[in-house]
Structure formats: C-alpha cells, structure tokens
C-alpha positions as CSV (number, residue, x, y, z in Angstrom):
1,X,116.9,58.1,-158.6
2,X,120.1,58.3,-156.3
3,X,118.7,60.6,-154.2
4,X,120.8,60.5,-150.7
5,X,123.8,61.0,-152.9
6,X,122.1,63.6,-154.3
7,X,121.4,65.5,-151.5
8,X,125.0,64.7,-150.2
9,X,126.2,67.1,-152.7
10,X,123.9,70.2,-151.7
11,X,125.1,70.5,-147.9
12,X,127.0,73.6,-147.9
13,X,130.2,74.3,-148.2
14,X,132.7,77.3,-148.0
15,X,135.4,79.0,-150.0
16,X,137.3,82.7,-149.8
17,X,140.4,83.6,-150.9
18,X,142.2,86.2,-149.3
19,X,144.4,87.2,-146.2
20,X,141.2,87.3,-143.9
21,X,139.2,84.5,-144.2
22,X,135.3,85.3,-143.6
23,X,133.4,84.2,-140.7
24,X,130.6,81.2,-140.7
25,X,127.6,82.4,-140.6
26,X,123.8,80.9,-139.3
27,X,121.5,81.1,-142.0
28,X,118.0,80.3,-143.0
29,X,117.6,80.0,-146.7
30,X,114.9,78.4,-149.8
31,X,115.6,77.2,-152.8
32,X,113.4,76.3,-156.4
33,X,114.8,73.7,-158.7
34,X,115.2,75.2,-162.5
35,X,115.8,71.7,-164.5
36,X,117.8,72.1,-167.7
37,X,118.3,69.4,-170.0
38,X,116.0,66.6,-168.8
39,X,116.8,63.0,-169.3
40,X,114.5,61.2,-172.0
41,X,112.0,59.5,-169.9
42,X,111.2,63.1,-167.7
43,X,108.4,65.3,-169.6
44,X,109.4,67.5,-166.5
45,X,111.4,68.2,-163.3
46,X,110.1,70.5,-160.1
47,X,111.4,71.0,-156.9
48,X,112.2,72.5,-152.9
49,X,114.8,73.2,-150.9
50,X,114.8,74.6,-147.3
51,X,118.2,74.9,-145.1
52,X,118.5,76.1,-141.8
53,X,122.0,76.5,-139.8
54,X,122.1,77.7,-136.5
55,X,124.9,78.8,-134.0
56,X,124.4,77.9,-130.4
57,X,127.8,78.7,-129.2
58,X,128.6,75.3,-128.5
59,X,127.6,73.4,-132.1
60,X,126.1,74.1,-135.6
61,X,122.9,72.8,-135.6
62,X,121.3,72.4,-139.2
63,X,118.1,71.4,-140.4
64,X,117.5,70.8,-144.6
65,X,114.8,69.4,-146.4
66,X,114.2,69.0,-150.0
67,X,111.8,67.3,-152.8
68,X,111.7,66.4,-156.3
69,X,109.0,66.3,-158.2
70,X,109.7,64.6,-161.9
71,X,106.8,63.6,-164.2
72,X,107.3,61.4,-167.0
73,X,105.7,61.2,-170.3
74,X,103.3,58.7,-169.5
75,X,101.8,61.2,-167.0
76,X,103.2,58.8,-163.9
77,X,104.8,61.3,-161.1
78,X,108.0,60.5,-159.4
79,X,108.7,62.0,-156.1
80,X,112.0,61.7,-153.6
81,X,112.2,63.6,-150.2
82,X,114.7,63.7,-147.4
83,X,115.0,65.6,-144.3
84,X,118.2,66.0,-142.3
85,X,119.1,67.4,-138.6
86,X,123.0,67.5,-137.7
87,X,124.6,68.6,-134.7
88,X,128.3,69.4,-134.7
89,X,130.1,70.7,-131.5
90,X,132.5,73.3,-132.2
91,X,135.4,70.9,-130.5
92,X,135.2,68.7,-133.1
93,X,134.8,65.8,-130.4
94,X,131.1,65.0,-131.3
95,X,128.5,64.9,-134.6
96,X,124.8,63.5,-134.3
97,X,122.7,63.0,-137.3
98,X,119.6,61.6,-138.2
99,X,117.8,61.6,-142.3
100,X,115.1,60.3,-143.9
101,X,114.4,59.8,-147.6
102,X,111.5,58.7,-149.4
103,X,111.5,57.9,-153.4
104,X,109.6,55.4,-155.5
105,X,108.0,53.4,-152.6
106,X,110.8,52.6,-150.9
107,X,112.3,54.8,-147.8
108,X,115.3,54.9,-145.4
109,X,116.5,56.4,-141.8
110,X,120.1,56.7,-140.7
111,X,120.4,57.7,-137.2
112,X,123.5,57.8,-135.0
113,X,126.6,59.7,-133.2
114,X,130.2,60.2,-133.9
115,X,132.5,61.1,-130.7
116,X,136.3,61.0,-129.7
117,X,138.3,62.2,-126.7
118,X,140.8,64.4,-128.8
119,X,141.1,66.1,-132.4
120,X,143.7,63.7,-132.9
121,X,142.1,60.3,-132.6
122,X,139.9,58.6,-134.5
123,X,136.2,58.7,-135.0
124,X,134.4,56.2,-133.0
125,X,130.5,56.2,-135.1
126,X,127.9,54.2,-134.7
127,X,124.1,54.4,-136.0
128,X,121.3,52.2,-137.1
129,X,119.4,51.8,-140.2
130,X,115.9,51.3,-141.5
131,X,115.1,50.1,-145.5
132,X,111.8,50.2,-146.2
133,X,110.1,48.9,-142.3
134,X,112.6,47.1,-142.0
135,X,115.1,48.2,-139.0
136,X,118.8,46.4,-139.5
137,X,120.8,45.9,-136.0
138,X,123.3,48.6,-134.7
139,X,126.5,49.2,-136.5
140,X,130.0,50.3,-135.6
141,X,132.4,51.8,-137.8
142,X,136.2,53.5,-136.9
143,X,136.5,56.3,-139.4
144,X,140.6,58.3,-139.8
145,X,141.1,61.6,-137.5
146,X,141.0,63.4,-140.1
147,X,137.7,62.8,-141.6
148,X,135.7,66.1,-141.4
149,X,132.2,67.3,-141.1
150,X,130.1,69.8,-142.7
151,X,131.2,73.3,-140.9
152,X,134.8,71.8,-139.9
153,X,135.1,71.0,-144.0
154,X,133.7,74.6,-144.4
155,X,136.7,75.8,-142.4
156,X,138.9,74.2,-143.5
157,X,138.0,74.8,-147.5
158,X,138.1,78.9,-146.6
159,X,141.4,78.4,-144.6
160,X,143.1,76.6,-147.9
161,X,141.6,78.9,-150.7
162,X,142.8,82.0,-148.4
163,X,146.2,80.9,-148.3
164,X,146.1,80.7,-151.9
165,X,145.5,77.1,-152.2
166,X,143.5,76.1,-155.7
167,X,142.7,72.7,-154.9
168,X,141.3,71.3,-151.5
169,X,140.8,67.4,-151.1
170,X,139.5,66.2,-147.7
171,X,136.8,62.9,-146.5
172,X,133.6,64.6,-145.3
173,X,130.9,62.7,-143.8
174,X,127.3,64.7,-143.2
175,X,125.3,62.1,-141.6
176,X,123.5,61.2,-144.5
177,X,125.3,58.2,-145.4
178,X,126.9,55.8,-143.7
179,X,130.1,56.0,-145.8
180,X,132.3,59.1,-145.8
181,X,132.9,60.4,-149.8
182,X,136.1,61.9,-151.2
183,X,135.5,65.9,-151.8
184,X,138.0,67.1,-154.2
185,X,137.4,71.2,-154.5
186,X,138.6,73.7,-157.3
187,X,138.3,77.2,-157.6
188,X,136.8,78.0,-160.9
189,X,136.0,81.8,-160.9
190,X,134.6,85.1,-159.2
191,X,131.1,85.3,-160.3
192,X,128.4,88.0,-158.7
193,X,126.2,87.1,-156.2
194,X,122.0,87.2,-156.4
195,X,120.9,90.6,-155.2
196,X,119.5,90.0,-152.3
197,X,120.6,92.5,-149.2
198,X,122.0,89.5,-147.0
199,X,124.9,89.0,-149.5
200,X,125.4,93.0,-150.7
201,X,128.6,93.7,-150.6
202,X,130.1,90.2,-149.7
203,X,132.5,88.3,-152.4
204,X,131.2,85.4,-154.2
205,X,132.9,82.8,-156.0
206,X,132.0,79.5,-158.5
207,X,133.7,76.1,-157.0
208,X,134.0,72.9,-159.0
209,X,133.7,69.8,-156.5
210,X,134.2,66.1,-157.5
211,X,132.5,63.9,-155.2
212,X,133.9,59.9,-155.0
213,X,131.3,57.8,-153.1
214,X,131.9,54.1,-153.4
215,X,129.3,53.6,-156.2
216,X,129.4,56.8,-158.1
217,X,131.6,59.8,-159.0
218,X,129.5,63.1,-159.4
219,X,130.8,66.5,-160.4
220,X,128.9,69.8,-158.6
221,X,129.2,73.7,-159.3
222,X,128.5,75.5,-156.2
223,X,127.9,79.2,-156.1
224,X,129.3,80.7,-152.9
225,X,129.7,83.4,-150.4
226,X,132.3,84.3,-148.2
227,X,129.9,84.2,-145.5
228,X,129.2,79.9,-146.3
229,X,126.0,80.8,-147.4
230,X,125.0,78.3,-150.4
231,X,123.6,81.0,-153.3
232,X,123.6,78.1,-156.0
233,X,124.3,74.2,-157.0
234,X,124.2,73.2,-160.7
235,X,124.4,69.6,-160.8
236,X,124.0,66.3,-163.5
237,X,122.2,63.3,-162.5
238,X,120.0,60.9,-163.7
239,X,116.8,63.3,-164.0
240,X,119.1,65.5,-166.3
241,X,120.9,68.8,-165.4
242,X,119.8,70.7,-162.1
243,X,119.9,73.9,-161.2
244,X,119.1,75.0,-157.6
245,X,118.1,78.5,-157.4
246,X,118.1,80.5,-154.5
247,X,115.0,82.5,-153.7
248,X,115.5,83.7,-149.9
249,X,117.5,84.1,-147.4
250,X,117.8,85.7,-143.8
251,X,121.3,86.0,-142.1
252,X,120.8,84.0,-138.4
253,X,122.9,85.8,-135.3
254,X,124.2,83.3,-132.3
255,X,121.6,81.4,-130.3
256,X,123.7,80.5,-127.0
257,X,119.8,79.9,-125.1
258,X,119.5,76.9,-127.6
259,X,122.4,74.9,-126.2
C-alpha cells in the first residue's frame, strides 16, 4: 500500500471562482473513511483522519494524522499511519516539515527545511531520511522558484479559478516526500456543502486533480470550500475506491502568541 502518496493527495487545497477570492482560513477538522468498491483481497476497509491548520501571523502551521485499517479475507489486518507537521512562513522564503509513516512492518521519517533569500530564487532543501532503523546521510536538493507549498498552492489555485481560469497546473511539494509531484487541477462542478454551521452559507465546489509523482499517476475528487476547508476526498487506489467523509469541524481565528 502506497501510502505516503496516498496521503500526498489529502493535504488541502483551495478553489473559488469569482471577483473576490475567499480568505484562508485555520481550521481543525476529522474525518471517517467510507470504502466503496474494495479491491479483491480486502474483506474490508476502516479508517481516520485528523487535520489541524493554524495561523500565527507569521506561517501556517499544520498538523494531520491519518490511519487505515484494511482486513483481508484470511482475517490478517493491514494497518498504515502517518503523521505530518509543516511550517510555512507567509514570505514564502522558508517550509520545515517532518512525517512519519508506518505500514506492513516497515516505517519511514522525512525531516528537513526548505529556504531562499527572495521569491524569485530557487529552493535550497535539504532533509534526512530513515527506512525501517535505518537513518540514510543528509541530502541536498535545488528545487525551481516556482515550486509551491501547501497554502501558497492554495493561493494561488483560488487566485486562477477566480479569474476564471478552468485549469490550474503547478509543482507542489508538502514535506512528505522528497520529490515535488505535478498537480494538474479542474473545475468540475458546484456541489452543496455538508451541513455543518462552520461552512453555512459559504460556496462549495467539486475539483478534479491529477497528481504525476515519478512512479504513479493518481486522479483525486476534492470537495471544497471557499474558505480552503477540505469537506471531502474520493479517491482510487490499491485498497479500492475511498471516500473521506468529513465528520467535524471548528473554524480556527489567528494565533500571533504561537509565533
């Protein structure tokens, strides 16, 4: 089970259309996994998410967790896990990550820092890995100016699809792999929003995003508010068709004490 690419295609992401394009908001949300079509070998398919994002006046700081639960016919259980902390300075000079994931006896860290002296210059990243206990040396990669992160992505999706824009293609990276992928973004529809009082009254649209990694292409439906909260992800992978389901959510207000 691919699950870092999996949970590469859950971070959040925003889209609006309009002359006034919505402000970010903090968040805290849960989610429950509702599996549809299951893949052969899966009897069934449970499962968790948790997302936090937080403004502290200088960064978005995010915190997201999630597990899978799949048993198989033969009664054996299969679980995968990851946790992820970014931080993302609102100048778009700096992004430090960290994740860990767990899945079928084997498990995996990615830690490290992006930086640059001016919007216009390259990335300068470097992290360190650990597979399974064992910790590989310090790593140094130059990634293109224009390589986005997860709120500046957000942005820059909203400020597209509110000029009118149908299709938005950009190279995200989200700390939880060392590679950036290729996010290719469509409008598909407007589509109502779950009732739940943080998102009455706020728009909400369906987005179609194809996701090129270097091994993989995967295709993800996002449900969306105006506001960038995440209200749903349908997505197919190897367990079969997923369906994240939002179950709560509270609307966060600016933390400037927590910079």
């Amino acid at each position: 089970m691919n699950f870092r690419m999996f949970f590469l295609l859950v971070c959040a992401c925003s889209a609006t259309t309009g002359a006034q394009a919505a402000d970010l908001r903090g968040y805290r949300a849960g989610y429950r996994l509702i599996p549809g079509t299951l893949a052969d070998e899966f009897q069934s398919v449970t499962g968790r998410m948790t997302r936090e994002v937080r403004d502290t006046c200088a960064a978005w700081s995010t915190v997201q967790d999630a597990q899978i639960d799949g048993t198989l016919h033969d009664g054996r259980t299969e679980i995968a896990a990851l946790h992820s902390e970014t931080t993302e300075a609102h100048d778009r000079l700096s992004f430090e990550f960290s994740s860990s994931s767990a899945a079928i006896g084997s498990t995996s860290t990615l830690t490290g820092r992006m930086v640059r002296d001016r919007v216009s210059a390259p990335w300068q990243l470097r992290f360190t890995r650990q597979l399974s206990g064992v910790q590989r040396p310090e790593q140094f990669l130059q990634l293109s100016f224009d390589t986005l992160l997860p709120m500046s992505y957000a942005r820059a999706l909203i400020d597209a699809l509110g000029n009118g824009k149908a299709m938005f293609i950009a190279p995200l990276y989200n700390g939880v792999d060392v590679n950036p992928l290729e996010y290719s973004s469509r409008t598909q529809a407007a589509h109502p929003l779950p009732s739940v009082p943080a998102l009455a009254g706020l728009r909400g649209w369906v987005v179609e995003q194809r996701v090129d990694g270097q091994s993989e292409t995967r295709i993800v439906t996002r449900q969306i508010a105006e506001n960038g909260v995440l209200a749903s992800v349908r997505e197919v992978t190897a367990l079969g068709v997923l369906n994240w389901e939002l179950t709560e959510l509270t609307l966060l207000e600016k933390d400037c004490s927590a910079r």
